[in-house]
N, C-alpha and C positions, 0 to 999 in steps of 0.2 A: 633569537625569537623562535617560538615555537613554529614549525611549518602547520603543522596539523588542526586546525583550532575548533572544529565538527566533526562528529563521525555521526554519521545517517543507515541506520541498517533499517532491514526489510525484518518481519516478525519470524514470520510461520518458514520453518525451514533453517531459518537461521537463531531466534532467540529461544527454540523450541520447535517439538513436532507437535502440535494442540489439534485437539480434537473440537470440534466448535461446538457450542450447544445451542440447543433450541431455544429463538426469542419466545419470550425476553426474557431469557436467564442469561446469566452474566459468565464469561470463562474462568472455569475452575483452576487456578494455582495450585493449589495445595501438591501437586504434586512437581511444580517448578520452583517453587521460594527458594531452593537453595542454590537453586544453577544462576536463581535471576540477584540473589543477596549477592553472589560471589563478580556477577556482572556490576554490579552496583558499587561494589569496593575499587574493584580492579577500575572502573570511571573515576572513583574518586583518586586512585591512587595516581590515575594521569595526568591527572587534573586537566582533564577535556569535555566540552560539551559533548552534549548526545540528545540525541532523539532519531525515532523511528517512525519509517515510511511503509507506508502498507497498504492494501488494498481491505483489510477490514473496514468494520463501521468500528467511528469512535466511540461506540456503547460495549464491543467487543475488549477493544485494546485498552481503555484506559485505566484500568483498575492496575493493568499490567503497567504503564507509563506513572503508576502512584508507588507503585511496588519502588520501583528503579527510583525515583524522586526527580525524576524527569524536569527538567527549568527550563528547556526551551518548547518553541513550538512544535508540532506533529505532526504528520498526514495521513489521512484517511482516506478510503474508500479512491483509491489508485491515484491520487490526489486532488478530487472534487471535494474534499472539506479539510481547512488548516483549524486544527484547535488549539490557543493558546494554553503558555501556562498555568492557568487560573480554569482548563478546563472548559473555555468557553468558545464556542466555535465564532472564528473569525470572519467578519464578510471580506468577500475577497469579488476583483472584479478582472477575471482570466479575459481579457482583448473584445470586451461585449459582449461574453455570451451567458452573462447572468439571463438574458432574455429566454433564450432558449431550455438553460434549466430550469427558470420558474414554467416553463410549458410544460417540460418534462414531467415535474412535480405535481403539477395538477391531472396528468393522465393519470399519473400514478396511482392516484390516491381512489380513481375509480376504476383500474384494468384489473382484471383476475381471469387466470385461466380455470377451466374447467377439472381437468383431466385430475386426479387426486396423487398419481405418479410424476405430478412437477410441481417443487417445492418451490414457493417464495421467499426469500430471504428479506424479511418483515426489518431487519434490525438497520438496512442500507437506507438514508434518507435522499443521497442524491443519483444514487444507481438501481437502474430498476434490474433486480437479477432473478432468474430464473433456475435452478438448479433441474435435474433429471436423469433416468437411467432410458431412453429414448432416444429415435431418431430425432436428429435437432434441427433438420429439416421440416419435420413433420411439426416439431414443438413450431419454429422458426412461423411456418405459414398459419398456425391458428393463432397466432401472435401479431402478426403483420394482418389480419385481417380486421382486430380489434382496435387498431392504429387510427386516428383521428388524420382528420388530411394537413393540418398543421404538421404534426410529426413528422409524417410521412416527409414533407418541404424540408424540414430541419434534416433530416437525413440525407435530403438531395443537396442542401446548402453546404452539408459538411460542419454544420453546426453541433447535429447528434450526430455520434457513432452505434452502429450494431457490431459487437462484438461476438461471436459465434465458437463456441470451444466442442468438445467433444461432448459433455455433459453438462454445460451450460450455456446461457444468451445470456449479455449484458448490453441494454441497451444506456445510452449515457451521454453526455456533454462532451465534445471531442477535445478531451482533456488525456494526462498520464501523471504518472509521477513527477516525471521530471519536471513539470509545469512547478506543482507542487517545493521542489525542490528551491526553483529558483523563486517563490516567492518566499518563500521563510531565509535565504539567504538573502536577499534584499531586507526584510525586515531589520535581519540581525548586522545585517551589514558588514558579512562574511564575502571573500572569495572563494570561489571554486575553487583557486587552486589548493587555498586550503582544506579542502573537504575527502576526508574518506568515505567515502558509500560502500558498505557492505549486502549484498545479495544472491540468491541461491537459485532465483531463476531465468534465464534469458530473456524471457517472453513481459514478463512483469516488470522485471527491475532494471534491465538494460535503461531505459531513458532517464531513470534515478541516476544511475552510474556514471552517465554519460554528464552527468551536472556534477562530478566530481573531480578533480584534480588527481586522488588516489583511488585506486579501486583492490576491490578482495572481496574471497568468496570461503566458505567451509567446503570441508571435500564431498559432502552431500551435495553440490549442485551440480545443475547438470552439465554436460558438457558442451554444448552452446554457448553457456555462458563461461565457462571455466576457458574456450576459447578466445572471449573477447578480455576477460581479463590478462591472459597471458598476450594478446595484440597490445595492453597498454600498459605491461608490466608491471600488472601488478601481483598480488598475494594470492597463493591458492593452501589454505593451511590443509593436512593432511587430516586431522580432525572433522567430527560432523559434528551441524546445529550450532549450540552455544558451546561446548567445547572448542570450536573454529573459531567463534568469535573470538572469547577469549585469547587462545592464539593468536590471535589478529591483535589484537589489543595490546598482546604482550609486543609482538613485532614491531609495531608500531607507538611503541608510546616514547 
């Protein structure tokens, strides 16, 4: 019997270095069809499921997930949305706190910041994101001021998370991938220990990884993570991006 019977990879970093485009236009292939056709054989030739886990919106990834011919489910937006085969987002109910995202959702759709130097990322349905070249403090407090006092409780409940990076705020449902992870593995009725998780960044894909049984990275990631995979033996290919993959693929099939 096959031990491996999922492999879950992260997109950006690993099945490509993609440049995003402006909603709502869709991500330009044209110049990945051939690295993503040769990913797509090399699946078929292992005869192993596949699907990818990521922090895009599925209006980003999925042209890419049609390209591949993708048959199982997906995750999106760190994993607050699974979208089926058929392309159709799945209602999913993560421990109650569908509450708090439809709250989420309704700020949403009426918060904007002013400042014309901080981008919204219009194409996320369940993440509200903020992009910037700014203090993110600065961003942080004209944001936290426009907060409804509901939020605000969901943030103290542990319900929402504020995510704070160098260049962006994500505010969001206190979700990760790995949530993500283990509900399409119950769907499908998979083990973990069966599962390869492939990812390139520490900070993102560690809790994907950690829902896997096997784990690997390309030599593009970073070394935080290149650490915790070497703590659970797994695969570090010398390769970057989708040549990694691949490698991974071959090593593993």
């Amino acid at each position: 019997m096959k031990i491996i019977k999922l492999i879950i990879s992260d997109v950006d970093g690993c099945l490509g270095d993609f440049e995003k485009p402006e909603y709502p236009e869709k991500q330009d292939l044209s110049n990945h069809f051939e690295d993503l056709e040769k990913l797509k054989e090399k699946i078929k030739e292992n005869n192993v499921r596949f699907s990818v886990c990521t922090g895009r919106s599925s209006h980003l990834v999925n042209d890419m997930v049609n390209c591949l011919d993708i048959k199982e489910p997906y995750i999106c937006e760190m994993g607050h949305i699974i979208v089926s085969e058929k392309n159709e987002q799945l209602v999913t109910n993560f421990d109650g706190l569908v509450d708090a995202s439809e709250k989420l959702k309704d700020w949403m759709e009426v918060v904007k910041l002013e400042n014309s130097n901080i981008k919204r990322l219009w194409d996320n349905k369940e993440i509200l994101t903020y992009e910037f070249d700014l203090d993110c403090e600065e961003v942080f407090k004209e944001l936290e001021g426009k907060m409804p006092l509901e939020i605000k409780e969901l943030i103290k409940e542990n319900k929402l998370k504020v995510v704070k990076s160098k260049n962006a705020i994500d505010v969001m449902v206190d979700l990760n991938k790995g949530d993500g992870v283990k509900h399409i593995l119950n769907r499908l009725g998979i083990k973990k220990e069966n599962v390869l998780g492939i990812g390139d960044n520490y900070h993102s894909d560690v809790s994907m990884m950690e829902e896997c049984g096997f784990v690997a990275c390309p030599g593009n990631s970073d070394e935080k993570l290149k650490e915790y995979v070497r703590s659970k033996n797994g695969y570090i290919s010398e390769k970057e991006c989708m040549k990694g993959v691949l490698d991974i693929l071959e090593k593993f099939k």
